[in-house]
MITI-712019 format. One line per 8 residues: number of its first residue (from 1); their letters; for each residue x, y, z of C-alpha. Coordinates in steps of 0.02 Angstrom, whole numbers, plus 50000, padded with zeros to 5 digits. Each point is the difference from the previous one (the first is absolute). Last residue first. Layout:
NUM> a> X Y Z ~ ...
END
This chain:
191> xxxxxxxx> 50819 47996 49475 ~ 50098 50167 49999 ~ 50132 50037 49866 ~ 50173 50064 50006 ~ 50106 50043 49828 ~ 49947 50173 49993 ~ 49911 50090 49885 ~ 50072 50147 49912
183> xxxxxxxx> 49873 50135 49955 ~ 50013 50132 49882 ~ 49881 50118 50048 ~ 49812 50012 50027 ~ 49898 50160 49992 ~ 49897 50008 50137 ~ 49867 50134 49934 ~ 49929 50110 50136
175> xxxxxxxx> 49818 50011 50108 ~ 50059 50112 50135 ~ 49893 49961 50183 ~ 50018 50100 50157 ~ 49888 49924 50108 ~ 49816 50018 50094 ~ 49963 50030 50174 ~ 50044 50186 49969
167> xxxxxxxx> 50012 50054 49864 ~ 50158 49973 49880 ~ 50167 50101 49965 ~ 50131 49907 49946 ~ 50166 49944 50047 ~ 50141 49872 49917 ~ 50034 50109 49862 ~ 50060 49935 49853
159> xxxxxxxx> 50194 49978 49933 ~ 50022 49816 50076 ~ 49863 49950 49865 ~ 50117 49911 49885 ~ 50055 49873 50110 ~ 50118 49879 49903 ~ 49964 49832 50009 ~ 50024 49825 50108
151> xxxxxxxx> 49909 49817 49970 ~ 49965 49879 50132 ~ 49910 49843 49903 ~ 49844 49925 50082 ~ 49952 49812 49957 ~ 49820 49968 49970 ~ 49909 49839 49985 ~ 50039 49925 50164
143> xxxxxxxx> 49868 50136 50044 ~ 49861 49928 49877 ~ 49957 50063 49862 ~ 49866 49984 49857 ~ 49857 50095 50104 ~ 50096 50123 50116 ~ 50105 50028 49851 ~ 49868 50038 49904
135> xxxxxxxx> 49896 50109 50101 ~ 50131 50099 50067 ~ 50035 50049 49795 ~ 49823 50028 49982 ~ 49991 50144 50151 ~ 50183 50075 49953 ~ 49904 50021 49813 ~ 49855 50070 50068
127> xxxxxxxx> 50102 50128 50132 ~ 50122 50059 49871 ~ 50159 50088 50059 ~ 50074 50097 49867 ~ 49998 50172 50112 ~ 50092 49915 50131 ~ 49962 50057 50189 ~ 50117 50114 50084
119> xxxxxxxx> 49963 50010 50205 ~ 50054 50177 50037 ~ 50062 50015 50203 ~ 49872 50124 50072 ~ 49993 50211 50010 ~ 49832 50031 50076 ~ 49841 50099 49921 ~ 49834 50022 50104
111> xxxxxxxx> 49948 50177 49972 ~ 50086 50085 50152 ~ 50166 49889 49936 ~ 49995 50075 49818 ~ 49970 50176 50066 ~ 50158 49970 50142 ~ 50136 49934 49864 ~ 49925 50158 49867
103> xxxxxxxx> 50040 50116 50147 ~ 50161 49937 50035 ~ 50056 49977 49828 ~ 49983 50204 50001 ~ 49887 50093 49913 ~ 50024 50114 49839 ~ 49799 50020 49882 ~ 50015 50019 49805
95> xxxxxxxx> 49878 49838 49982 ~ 50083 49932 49870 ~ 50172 50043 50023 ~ 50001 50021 50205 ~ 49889 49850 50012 ~ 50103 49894 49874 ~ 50202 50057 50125 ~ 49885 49949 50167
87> xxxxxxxx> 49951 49854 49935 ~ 50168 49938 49933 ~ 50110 50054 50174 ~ 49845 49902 50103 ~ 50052 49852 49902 ~ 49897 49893 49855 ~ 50001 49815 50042 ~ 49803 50006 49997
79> xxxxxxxx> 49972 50048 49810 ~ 49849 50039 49964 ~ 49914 49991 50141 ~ 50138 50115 50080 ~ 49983 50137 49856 ~ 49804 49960 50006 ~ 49996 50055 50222 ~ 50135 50169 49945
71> xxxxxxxx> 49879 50061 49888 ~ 49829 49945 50096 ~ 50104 50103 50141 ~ 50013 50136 49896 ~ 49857 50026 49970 ~ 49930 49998 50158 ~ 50108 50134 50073 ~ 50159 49998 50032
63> xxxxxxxx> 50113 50163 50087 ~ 49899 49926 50159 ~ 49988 50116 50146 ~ 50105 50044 50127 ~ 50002 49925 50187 ~ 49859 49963 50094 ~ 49809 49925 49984 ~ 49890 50067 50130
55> xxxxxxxx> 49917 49842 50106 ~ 49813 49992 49990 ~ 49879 50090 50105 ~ 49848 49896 50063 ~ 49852 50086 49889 ~ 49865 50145 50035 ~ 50100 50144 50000 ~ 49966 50077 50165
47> xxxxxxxx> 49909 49866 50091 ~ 50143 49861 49925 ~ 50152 50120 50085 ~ 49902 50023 50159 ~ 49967 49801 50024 ~ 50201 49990 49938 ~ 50066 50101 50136 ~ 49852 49912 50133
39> xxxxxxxx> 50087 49848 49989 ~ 50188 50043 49994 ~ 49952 50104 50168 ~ 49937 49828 50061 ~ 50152 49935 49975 ~ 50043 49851 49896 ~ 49988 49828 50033 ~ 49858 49956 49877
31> xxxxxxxx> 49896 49927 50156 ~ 50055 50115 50106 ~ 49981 50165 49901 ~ 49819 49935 49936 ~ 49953 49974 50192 ~ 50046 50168 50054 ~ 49940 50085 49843 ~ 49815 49924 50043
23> xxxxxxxx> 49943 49847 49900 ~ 49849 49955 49864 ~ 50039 50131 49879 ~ 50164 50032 50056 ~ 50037 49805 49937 ~ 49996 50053 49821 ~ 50103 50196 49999 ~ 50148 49918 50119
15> xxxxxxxx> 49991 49856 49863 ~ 50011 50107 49848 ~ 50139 50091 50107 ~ 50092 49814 50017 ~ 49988 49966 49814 ~ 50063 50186 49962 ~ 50153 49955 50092 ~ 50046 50094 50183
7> xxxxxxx> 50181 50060 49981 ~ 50073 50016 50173 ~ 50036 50155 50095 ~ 50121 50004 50174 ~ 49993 50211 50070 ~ 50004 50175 49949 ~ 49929 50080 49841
END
């Protein structure tokens, strides 16, 4: 095949195949901006087989099957700051099936997964009693009330991961225990 071709979409063939009912190929081709040729391809495609032809899919084909996506999808759900090197060492043992990172990186992105910073939430926090405490002290107090003391720790959670996987539009969450050091409290205070 000689000369300049451009992929046509399936939306614009459906189109090609709507307004040739009511237009000639010469009018479709300039109103789509395609050539007329283009035009009357896809007529003779759709009176052979009956439907606008779709785009072949490329490339090999999936080592995963459904499965094995659900697999990998509850190993991330269950824990989202799992890495790619993790996944791909529980699908080989349970599953008995070798990929590369790369594939499981590209499955998890086709069905909506992203890598995202890991916002850790504390596993003793209490909504009801954070709820009554506000309460009171937004009933009994008043601002000239309260005096805030700078105090510094130990971080004990410098060993986690910082990134999670999460879907998109939505983020990585971990719901952890803070467990609290010694603390020494400075000498400063805040009116």
């Amino acid at each position: 095949m000689t000369g300049n071709y451009r992929y046509i979409s399936s939306e614009c063939k459906e189109k090609i195949l709507l307004l040739s009912r009511e237009l000639k190929p010469v009018q479709v081709a300039k109103s789509l901006r395609v050539s007329a040729k283009t035009v009357r391809r896809v007529l003779s495609y759709v009176s052979e087989h009956g439907d606008v032809p779709r785009p072949l899919r490329t490339g090999r084909p999936c080592l995963l099957d459904g499965l094995d996506t659900i697999f990998l999808e509850s190993l991330v759900e269950h824990s989202p700051d799992i890495s790619l090197d993790e996944l791909q060492q529980e699908l080989e043992i349970k599953r008995g099936i070798r990929v590369g990172e790369d594939t499981i990186s590209r499955l998890l992105k086709q069905r909506g997964w992203t890598r995202k910073k890991i916002i850790f939430t504390a596993a003793e926090r209490d909504e009801e009693w954070r709820a009554a405490w506000h309460l009171e002290m937004t009933r009994n107090y008043h601002r000239w009330h309260l005096v805030f003391v700078d105090e510094s720790g130990i971080n004990r959670r410098a060993y986690k991961r910082l990134y999670g996987w999460a879907l998109c539009g939505e983020r990585a969450r971990i719901s952890d225990f803070f467990v609290r050091g010694k603390k020494c409290v400075s000498s400063e205070a805040f009116l």
